[in-house]
MILUM-107303 format. One line per field, with one value per residue (C-alpha): residue number from 1; residue in three letters; z, x, y. Coordinates in nm, 4 decimals. Each point is the difference from the previous one (the first is absolute). Layout:
num	NUM, ... $
residuo	ALA, ... $
pz	Z, ... $
px	X, ... $
py	Y, ... $
This chain:
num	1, 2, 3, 4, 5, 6, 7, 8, 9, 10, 11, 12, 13, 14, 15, 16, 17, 18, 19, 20, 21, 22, 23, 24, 25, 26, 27, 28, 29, 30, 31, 32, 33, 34, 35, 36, 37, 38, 39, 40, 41, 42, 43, 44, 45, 46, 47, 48, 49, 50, 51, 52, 53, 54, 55, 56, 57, 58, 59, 60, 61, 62, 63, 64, 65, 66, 67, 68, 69, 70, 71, 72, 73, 74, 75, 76, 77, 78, 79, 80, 81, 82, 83, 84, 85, 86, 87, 88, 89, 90, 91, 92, 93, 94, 95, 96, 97, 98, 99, 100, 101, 102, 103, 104, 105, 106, 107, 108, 109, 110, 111, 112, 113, 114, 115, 116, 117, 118, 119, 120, 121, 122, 123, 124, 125, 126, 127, 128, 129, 130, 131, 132, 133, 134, 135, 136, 137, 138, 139, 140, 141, 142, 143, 144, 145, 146, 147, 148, 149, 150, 151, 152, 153, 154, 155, 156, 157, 158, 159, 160, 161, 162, 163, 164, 165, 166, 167, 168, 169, 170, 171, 172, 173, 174, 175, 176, 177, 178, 179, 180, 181, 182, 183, 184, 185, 186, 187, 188, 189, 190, 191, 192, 193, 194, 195, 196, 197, 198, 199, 200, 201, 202, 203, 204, 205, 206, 207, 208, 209, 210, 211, 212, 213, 214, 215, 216, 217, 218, 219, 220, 221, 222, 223, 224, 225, 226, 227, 228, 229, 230, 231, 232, 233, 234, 235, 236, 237, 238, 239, 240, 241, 242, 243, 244, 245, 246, 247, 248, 249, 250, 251, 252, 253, 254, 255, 256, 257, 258, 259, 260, 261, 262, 263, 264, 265, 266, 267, 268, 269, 270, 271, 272, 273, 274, 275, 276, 277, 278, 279, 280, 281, 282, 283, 284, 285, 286, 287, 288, 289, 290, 291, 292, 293, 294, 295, 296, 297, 298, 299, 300, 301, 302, 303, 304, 305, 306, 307, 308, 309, 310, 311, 312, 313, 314, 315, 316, 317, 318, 319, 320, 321, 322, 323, 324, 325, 326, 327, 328, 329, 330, 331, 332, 333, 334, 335, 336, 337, 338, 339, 340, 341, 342, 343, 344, 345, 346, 347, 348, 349, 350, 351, 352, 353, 354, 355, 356, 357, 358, 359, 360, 361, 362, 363, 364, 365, 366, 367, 368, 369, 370, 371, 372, 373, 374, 375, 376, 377, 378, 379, 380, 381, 382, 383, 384, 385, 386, 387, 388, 389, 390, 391, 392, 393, 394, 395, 396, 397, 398, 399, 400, 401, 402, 403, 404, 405, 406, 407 $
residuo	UNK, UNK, UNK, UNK, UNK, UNK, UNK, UNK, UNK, UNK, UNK, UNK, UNK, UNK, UNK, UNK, UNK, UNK, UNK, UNK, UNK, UNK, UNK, UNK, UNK, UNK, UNK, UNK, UNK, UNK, UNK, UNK, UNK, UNK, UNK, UNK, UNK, UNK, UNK, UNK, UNK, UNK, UNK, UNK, UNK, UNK, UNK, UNK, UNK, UNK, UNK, UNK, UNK, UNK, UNK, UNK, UNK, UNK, UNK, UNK, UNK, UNK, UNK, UNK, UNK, UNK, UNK, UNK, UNK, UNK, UNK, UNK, UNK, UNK, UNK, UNK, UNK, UNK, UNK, UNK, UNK, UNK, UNK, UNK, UNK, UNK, UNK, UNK, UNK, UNK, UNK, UNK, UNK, UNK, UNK, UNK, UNK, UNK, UNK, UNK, UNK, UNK, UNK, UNK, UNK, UNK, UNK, UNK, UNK, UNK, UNK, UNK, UNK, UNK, UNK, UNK, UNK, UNK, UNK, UNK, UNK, UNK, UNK, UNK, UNK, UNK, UNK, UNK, UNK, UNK, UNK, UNK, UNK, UNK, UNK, UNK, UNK, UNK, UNK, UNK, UNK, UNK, UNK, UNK, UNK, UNK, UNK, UNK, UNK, UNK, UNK, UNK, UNK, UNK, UNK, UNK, UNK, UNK, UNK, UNK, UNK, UNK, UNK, UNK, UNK, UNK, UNK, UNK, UNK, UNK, UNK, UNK, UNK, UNK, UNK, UNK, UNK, UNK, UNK, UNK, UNK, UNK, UNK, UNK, UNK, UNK, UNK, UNK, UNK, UNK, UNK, UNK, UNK, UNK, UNK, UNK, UNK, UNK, UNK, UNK, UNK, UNK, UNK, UNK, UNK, UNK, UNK, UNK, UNK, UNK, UNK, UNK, UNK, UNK, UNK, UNK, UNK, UNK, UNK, UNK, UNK, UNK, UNK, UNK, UNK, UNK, UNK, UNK, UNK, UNK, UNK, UNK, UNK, UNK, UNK, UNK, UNK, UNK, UNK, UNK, UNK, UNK, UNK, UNK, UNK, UNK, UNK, UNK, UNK, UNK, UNK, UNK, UNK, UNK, UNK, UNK, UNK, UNK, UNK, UNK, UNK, UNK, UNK, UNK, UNK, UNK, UNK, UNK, UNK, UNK, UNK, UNK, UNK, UNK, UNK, UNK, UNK, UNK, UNK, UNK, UNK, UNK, UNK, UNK, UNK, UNK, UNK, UNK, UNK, UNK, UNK, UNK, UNK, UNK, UNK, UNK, UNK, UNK, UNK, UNK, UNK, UNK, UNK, UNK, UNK, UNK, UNK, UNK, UNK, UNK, UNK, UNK, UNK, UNK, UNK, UNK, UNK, UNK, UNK, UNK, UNK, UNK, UNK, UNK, UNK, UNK, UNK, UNK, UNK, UNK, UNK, UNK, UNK, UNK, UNK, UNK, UNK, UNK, UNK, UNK, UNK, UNK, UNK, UNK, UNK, UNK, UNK, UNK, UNK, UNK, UNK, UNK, UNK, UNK, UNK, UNK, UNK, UNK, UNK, UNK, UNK, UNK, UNK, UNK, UNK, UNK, UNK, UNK, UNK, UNK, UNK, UNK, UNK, UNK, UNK, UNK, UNK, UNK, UNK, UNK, UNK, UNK, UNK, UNK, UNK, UNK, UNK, UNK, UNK, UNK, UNK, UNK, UNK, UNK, UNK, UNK, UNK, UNK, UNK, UNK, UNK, UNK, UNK, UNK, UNK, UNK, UNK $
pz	0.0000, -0.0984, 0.2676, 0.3503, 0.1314, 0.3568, 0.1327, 0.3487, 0.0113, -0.0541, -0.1360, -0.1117, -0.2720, -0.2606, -0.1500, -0.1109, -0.1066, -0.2601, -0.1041, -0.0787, -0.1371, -0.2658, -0.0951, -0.0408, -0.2324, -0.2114, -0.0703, -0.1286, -0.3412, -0.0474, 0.2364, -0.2613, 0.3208, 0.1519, -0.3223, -0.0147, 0.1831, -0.2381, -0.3152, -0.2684, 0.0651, -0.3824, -0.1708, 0.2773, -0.0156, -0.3875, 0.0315, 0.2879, -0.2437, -0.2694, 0.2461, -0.0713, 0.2990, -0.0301, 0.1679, 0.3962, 0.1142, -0.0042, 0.0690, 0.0647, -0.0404, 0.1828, 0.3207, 0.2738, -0.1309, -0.3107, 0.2265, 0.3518, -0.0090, -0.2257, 0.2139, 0.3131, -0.1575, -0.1625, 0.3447, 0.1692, -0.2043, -0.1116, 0.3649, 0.0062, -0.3895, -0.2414, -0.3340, -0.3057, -0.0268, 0.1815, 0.0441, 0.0614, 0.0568, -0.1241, 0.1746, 0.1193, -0.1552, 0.2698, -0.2427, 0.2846, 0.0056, -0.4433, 0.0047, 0.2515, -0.1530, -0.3243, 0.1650, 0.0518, -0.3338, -0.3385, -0.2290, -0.2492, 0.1962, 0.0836, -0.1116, 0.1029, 0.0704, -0.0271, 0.2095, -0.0134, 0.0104, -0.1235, -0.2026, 0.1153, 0.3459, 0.0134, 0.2663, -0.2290, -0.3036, 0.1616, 0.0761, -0.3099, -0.1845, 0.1268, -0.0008, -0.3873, -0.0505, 0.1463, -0.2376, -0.2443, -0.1806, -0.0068, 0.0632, 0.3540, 0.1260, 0.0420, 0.0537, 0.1920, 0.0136, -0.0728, -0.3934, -0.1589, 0.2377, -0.1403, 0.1467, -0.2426, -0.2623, 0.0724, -0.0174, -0.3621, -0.0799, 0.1123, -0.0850, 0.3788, 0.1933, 0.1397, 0.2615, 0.0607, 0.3666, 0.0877, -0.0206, 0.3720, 0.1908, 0.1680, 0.0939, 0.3702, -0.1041, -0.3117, 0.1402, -0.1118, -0.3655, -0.2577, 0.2226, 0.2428, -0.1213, -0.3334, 0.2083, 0.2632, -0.2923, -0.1591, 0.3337, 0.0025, 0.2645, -0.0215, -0.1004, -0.0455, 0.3332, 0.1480, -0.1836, 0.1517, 0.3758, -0.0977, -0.1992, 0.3144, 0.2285, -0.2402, 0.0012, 0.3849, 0.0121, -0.2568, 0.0496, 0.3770, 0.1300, 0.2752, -0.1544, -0.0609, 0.3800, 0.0739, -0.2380, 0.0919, 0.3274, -0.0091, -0.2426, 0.1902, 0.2944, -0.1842, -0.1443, 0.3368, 0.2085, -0.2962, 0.2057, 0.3031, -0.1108, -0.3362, 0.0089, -0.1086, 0.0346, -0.1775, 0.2420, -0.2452, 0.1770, -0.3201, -0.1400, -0.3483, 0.0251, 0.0042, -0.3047, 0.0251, 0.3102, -0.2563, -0.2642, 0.2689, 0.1050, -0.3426, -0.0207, 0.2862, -0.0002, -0.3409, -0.0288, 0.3384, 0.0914, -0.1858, 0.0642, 0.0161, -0.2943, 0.1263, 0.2945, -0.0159, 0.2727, -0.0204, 0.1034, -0.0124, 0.1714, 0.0291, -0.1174, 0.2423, -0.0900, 0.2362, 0.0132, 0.2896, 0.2356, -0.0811, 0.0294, 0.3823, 0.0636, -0.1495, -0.0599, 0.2311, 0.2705, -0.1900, -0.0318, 0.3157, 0.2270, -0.3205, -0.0682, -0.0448, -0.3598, -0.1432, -0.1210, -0.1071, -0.2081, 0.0681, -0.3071, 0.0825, -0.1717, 0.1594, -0.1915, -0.1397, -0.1775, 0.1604, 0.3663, 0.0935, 0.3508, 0.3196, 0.0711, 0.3602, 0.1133, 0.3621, 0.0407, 0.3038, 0.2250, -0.2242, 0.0986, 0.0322, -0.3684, 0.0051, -0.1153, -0.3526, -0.0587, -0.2622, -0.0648, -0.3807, -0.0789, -0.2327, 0.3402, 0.2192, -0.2718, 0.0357, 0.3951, -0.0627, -0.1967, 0.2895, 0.2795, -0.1879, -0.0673, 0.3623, 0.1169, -0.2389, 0.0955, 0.3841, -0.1105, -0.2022, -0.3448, -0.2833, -0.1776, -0.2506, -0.1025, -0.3543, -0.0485, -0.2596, -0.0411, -0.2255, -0.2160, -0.3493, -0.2622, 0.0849, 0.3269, -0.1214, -0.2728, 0.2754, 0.2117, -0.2509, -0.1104, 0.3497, 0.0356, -0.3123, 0.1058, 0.3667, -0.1677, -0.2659, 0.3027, 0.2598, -0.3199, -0.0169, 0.3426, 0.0673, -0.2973, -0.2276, -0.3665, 0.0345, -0.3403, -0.0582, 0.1605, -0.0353, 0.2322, -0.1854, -0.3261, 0.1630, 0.0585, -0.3647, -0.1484, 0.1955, -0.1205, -0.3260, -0.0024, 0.1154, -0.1977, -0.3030, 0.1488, -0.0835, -0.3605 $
px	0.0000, 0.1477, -0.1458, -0.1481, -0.3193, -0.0948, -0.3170, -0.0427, -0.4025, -0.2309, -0.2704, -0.2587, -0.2701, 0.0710, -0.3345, 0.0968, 0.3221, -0.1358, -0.2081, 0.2958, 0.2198, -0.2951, -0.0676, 0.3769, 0.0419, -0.3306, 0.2211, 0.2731, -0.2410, 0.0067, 0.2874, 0.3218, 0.2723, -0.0707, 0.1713, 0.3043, 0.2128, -0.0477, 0.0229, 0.2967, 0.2504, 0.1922, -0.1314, 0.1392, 0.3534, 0.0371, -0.1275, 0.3040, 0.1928, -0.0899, 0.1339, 0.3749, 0.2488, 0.1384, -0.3319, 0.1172, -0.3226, -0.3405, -0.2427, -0.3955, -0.2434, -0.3292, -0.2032, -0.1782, -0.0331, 0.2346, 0.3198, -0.0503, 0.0078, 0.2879, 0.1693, -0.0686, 0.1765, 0.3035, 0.0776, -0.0785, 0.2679, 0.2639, 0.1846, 0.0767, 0.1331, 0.1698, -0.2616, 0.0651, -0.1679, -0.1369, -0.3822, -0.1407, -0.3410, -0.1615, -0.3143, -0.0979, -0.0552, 0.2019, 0.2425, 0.3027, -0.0509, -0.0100, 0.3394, 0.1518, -0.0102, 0.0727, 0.3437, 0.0735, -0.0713, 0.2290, -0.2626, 0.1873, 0.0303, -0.4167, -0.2739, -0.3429, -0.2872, -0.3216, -0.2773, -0.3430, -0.3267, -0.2508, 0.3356, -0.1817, 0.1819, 0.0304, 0.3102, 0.1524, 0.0181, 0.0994, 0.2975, 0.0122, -0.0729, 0.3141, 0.2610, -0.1098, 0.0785, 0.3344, 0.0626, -0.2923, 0.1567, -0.2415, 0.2300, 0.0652, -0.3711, -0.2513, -0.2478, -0.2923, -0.3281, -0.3574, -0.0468, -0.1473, -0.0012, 0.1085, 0.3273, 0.0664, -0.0801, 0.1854, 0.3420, -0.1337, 0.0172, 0.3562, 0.1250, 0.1067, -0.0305, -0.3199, -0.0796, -0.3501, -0.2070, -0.1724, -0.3139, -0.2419, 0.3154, -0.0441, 0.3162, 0.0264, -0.0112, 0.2579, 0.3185, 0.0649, -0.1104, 0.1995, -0.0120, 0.2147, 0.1676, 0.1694, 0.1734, 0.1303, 0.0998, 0.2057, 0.1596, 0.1220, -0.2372, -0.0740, -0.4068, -0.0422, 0.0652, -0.1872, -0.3284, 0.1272, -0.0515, -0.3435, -0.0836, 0.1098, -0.2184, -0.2773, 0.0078, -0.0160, -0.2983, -0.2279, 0.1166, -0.0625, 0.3458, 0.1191, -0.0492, -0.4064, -0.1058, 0.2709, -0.1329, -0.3898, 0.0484, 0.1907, -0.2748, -0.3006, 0.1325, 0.0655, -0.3232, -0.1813, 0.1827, 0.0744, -0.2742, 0.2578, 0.3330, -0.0520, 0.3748, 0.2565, 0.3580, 0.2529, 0.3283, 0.3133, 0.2902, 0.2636, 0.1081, -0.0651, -0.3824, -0.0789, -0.0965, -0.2331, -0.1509, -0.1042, -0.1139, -0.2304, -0.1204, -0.1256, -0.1071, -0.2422, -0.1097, -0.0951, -0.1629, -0.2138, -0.0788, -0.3790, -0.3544, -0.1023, -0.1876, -0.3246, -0.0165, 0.0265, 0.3128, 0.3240, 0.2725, 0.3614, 0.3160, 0.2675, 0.3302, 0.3524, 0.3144, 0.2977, 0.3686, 0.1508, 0.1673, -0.0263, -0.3383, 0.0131, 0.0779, -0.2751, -0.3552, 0.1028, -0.1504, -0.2877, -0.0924, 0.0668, -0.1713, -0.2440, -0.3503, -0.0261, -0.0690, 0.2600, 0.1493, 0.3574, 0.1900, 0.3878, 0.1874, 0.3588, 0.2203, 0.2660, 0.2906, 0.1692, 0.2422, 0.2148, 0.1973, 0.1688, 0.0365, 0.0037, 0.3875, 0.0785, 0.0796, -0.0706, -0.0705, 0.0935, -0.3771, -0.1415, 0.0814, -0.3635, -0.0088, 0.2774, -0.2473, -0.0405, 0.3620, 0.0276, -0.3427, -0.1222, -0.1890, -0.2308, -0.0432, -0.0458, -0.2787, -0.1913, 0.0144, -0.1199, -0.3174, -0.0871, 0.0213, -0.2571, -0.2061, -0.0099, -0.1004, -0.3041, -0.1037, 0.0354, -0.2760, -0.2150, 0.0608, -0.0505, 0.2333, 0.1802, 0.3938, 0.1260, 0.3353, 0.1786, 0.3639, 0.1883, 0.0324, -0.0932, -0.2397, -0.1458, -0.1301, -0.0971, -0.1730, -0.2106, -0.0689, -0.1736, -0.2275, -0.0767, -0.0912, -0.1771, -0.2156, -0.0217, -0.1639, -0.2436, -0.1476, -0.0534, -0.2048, -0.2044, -0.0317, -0.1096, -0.2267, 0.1717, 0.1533, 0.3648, 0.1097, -0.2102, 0.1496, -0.2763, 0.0957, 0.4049, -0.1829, -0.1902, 0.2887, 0.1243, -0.3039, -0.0297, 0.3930, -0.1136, -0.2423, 0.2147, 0.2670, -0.2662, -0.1059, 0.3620, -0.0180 $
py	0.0000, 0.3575, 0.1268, -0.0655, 0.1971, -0.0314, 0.1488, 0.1064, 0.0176, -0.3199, -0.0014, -0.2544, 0.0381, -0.2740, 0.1154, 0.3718, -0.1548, -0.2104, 0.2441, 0.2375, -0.2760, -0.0975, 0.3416, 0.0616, -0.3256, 0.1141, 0.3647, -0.1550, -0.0116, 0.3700, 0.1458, -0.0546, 0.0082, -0.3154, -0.1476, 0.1665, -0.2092, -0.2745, 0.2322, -0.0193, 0.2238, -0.0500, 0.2583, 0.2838, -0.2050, 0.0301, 0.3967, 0.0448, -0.1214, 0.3041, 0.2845, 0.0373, -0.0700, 0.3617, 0.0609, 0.0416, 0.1362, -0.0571, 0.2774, -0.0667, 0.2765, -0.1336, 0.0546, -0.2035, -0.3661, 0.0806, 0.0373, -0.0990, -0.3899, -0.0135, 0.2741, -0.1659, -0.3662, 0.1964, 0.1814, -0.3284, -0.1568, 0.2370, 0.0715, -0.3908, -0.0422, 0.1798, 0.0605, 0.0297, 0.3064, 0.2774, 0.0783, 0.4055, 0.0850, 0.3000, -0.0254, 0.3899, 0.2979, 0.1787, 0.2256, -0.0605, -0.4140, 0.0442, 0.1914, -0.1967, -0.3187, 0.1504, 0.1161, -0.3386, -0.1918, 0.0344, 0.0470, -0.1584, -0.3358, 0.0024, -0.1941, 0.1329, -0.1728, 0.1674, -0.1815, 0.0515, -0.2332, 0.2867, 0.1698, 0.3395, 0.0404, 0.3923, -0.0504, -0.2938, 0.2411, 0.3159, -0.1119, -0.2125, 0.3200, 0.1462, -0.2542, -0.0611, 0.3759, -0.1041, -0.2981, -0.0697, -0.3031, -0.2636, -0.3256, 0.1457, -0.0965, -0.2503, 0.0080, -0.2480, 0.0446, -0.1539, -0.1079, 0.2347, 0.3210, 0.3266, -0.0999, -0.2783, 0.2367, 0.2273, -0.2269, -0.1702, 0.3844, 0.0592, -0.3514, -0.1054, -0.2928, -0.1523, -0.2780, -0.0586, -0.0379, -0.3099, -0.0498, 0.1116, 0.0575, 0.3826, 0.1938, -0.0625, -0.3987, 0.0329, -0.0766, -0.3314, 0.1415, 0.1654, 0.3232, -0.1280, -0.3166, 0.1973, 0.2650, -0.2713, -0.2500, 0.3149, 0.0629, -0.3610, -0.1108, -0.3890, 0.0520, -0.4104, -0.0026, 0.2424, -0.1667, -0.3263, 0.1641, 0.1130, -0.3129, -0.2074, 0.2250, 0.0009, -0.3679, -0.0510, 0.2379, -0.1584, -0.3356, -0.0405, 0.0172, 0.2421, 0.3250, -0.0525, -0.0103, 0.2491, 0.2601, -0.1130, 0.0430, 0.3355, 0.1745, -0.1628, 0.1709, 0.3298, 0.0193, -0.0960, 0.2511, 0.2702, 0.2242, 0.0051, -0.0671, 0.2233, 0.0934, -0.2513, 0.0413, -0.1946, 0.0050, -0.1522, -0.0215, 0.0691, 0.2960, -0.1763, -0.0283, 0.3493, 0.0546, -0.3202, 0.1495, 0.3010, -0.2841, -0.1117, 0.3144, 0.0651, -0.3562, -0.0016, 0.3721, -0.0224, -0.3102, -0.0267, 0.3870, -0.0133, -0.0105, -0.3324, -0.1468, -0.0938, 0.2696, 0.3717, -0.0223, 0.1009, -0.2367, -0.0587, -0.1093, 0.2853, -0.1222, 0.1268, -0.1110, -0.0263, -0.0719, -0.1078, 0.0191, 0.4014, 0.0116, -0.1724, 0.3432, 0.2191, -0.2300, -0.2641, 0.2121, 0.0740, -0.4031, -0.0698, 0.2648, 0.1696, -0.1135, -0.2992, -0.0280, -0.1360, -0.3371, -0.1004, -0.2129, -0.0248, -0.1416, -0.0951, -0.1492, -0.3168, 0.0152, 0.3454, -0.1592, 0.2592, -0.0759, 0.2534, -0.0084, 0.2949, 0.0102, -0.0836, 0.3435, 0.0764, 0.3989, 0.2266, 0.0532, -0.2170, -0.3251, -0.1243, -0.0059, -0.2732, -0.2694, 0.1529, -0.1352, -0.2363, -0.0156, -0.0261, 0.2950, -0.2681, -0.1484, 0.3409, 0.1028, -0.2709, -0.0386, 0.3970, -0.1509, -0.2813, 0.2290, 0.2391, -0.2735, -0.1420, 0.3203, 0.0673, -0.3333, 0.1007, 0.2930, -0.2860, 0.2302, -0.2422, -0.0908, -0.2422, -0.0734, -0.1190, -0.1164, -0.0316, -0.2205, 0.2305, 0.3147, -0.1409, 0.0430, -0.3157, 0.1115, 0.3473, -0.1832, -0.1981, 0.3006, 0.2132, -0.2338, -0.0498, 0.3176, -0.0227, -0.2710, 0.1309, 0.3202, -0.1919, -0.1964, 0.3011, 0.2094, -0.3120, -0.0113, 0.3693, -0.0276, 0.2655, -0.0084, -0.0878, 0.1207, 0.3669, 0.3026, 0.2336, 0.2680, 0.0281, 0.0548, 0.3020, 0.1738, -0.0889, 0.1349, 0.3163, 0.0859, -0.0352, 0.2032, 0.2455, -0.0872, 0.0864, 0.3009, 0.1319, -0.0033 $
């Protein structure tokens, strides 16, 4: 198993449990990301093989679902290998972030890649806008988007490159598409593998092995408790998941903060990401003394790969910090993440630990679609559409307007 889940709170309610599991196996006809594990990955090997090796960099211009999961595996990844390439992100219209990263690419030794399911995203071609005005030859992008948006015809007009979507797989699920598996492949990250750790998780959920009562269990008790413990917090204890942490923010927020489909209620579970152990010394205090809405999930991970050790150095007055000496800092982290987690059980907050054996793509692969699945069963447990996101394109359609109004 890539990875171990243990949950602190019982529950039992085989009944709501097989409801979810049966309405989650009847999706699988119409939600496209359930089959992505299993898909074939030759056709994104042979296109790697089109962009020259001069190439160094590789920029993405996307937002939301069209950069985060393939951000989150990259920076997962990178501090433990040395790629072949490196990965930017140009996901924010903030003029200071644009120039920034601009400072720190060769143009010359870039390959863009434009991202965008509707190929309309006003943020996505701002700043696509301007780096074209920078360097407008057309073998420097490609573009990937839904067949036949205004996108794709847009790069038949200027002759570039073009990867298609899959079929019924939404942004915030995509990550094991094209939009995140070309970038990684072209950074030199192992993609077969990381489809391996979701196809072995994948496999252990639908076919009754550990993973299915784990992940019943864990979303019956979300989805019966969601009016109390509406706050989730995700406490990873690496420096590496960060960036998954702000996958799964977007992940959650996005796909369970609705009105429910047969009820005029709104309902959601608010998605906090933490990295510890800095964060034992900020919301720590909040979890274990604030209201007591809240739930957590530590993620830690056993082996670092990495042992460098505290040197045995004793220190004048501070003597009673002797027993740090020689201690593995892979070692001191995780004791860090046990003694939080004994003391939020000590205040009955509830709360879960996955673990996982290794920095590799593997386990990253496993934990997404984990979360994926975690996230599919809570919306069908809270009685809300999963996949919509109503209240984003709000926002999208009011900025039009005004974007309109300007010309």
């Amino acid at each position: 198993m890539l990875m171990k889940n243990k949950l602190y709170f019982k529950l039992k309610n085989k009944k709501i449990q097989e409801i979810a599991f049966s309405a989650i196996c009847e999706e699988q006809k119409n939600i496209g990301y359930y089959a992505l594990p299993e898909q074939n990955i030759t056709p994104i090997l042979e296109y790697c093989k089109t962009i020259p090796e001069r190439i160094k960099n590789i920029a993405v211009i996307g937002i939301g679902g069209s950069s985060l999961g393939a951000k989150a595996i990259y920076e997962f990844i990178k501090p433990t290998r040395k790629l072949q390439r490196k990965l930017y992100f140009f996901e924010s219209t903030d003029p200071i972030n644009i120039t920034t990263l601009l400072s720190k690419i060769d143009l010359e030794k870039t390959h863009f890649l434009i991202i965008s399911k509707s190929g309309t995203t006003v943020e996505t071609f701002s700043i696509y806008k301007y780096i074209y005005s920078l360097k407008n030859d057309s073998k420097s992008y490609t573009f990937i988007t839904d067949p036949g948006s205004p996108l794709e015809k847009y790069a038949h007009k200027i002759g570039a490159s073009i990867l298609d979507l899959p079929n019924n797989v939404g942004g915030r699920f995509s990550v094991l598409s094209t939009v995140g598996l070309v970038p990684l492949a072209l950074s030199g990250i192992d993609i077969q593998a990381l489809l391996y750790g979701a196809n072995t998780l994948k496999k252990s959920f639908f076919g009754a092995g550990y993973m299915q009562d784990t992940l019943l269990k864990k979303a019956v008790f979300y989805a019966q408790n969601h009016a109390q413990y509406h706050i989730n917090c995700i406490f990873a204890y690496s420096e590496t998941l960060k960036y998954f942490c702000e996958w799964y923010v977007q992940l959650w927020g996005e796909s369970l903060g609705k009105k429910q489909r047969h009820s005029a209620f709104n309902v959601g579970l608010t998605p906090i990401g933490l990295i510890g152990p800095k964060d034992q010394h900020s919301f720590l205090q909040l979890l274990m003394e604030g209201t007591r809405d809240k739930s957590v999930t530590f993620i830690k991970i056993e082996d670092f790969q990495d042992d460098i050790v505290i040197p045995d150095i004793s220190l004048p007055h501070l003597e009673s910090l002797d027993s740090l000496n020689n201690l593995p800092f892979s070692k001191l982290i995780n004791m860090q993440c046990d003694s939080v987690i004994k003391a939020l059980l000590e205040e009955e907050i509830p709360l879960d630990s996955i673990s996982i054996s290794k920095v590799n793509e593997g386990n990253i692969g496993a934990l997404m679609y984990y979360y994926e699945l975690l996230t599919s069963l809570v919306g069908e447990l809270i009685d809300v559409n999963t996949y919509d996101q109503p209240g984003v394109e709000a926002g999208k359609i009011i900025l039009k307007k005004k974007l309109n109004s300007l010309s």
